[in-house]
C-alpha positions as CSV (number, residue, x, y, z in Angstrom):
1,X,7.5,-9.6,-23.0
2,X,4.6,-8.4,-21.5
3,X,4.7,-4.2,-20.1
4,X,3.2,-3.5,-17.3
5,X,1.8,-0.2,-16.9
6,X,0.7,1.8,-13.6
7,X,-1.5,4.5,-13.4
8,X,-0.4,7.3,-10.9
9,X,-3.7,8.1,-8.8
10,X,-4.5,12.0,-8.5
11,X,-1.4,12.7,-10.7
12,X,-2.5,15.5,-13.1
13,X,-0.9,15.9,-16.5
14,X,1.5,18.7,-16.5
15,X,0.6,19.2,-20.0
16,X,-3.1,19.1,-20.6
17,X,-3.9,19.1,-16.6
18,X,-6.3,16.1,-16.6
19,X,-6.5,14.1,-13.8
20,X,-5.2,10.4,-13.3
21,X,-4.1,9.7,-16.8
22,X,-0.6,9.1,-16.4
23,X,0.5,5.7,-16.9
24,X,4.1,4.8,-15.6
25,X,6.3,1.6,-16.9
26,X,10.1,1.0,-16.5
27,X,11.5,0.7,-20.2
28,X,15.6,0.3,-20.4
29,X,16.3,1.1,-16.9
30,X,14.2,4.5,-17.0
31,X,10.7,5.3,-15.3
32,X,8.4,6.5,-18.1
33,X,5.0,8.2,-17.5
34,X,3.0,9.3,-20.8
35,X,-0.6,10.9,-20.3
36,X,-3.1,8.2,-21.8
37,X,-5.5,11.6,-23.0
38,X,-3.4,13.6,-25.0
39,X,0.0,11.3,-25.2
40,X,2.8,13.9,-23.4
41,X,5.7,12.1,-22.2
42,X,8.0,12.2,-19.5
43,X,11.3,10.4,-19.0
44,X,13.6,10.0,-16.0
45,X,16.8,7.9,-15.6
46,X,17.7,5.9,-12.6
47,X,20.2,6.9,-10.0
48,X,23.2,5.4,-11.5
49,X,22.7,7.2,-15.0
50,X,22.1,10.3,-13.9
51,X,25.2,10.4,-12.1
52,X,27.2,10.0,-14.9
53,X,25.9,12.8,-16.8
54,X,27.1,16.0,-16.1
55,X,25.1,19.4,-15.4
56,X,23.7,20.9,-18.3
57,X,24.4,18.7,-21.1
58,X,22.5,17.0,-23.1
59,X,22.3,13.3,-23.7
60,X,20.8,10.8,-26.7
61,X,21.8,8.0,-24.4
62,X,24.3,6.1,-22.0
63,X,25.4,2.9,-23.6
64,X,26.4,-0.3,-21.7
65,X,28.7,-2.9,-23.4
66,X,27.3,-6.2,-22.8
């Protein structure tokens, strides 16, 4: 399978401030963006997981039995 990654035009890296390098691809149900210059990461997970995490914890992942 083939990923598809978008670059976010104007988008400045919150971590080494350059300017459109962040590339953004769906991986597992959650939007990724990673800076192509000096690799920082950013992860957010849709709607429906977010929901079931509570405020303030932390979490490895949300499993879903198949």
């Amino acid at each position: 399978m083939i990923m598809r990654k978008r670059f976010i035009a104007g988008a400045t890296c919150p971590s080494c401030q350059a300017k459109d390098t962040l590339a953004l691809w769906r991986e597992n149900n959650v939007d990724v963006v990673e800076c192509v210059k000096c690799g920082h990461q950013m992860r957010e997970a849709d709607k429906q997981a977010r929901e079931q995490v509570r405020e303030n914890e932390q979490v490895i992942g949300i499993f879903h039995p198949d």
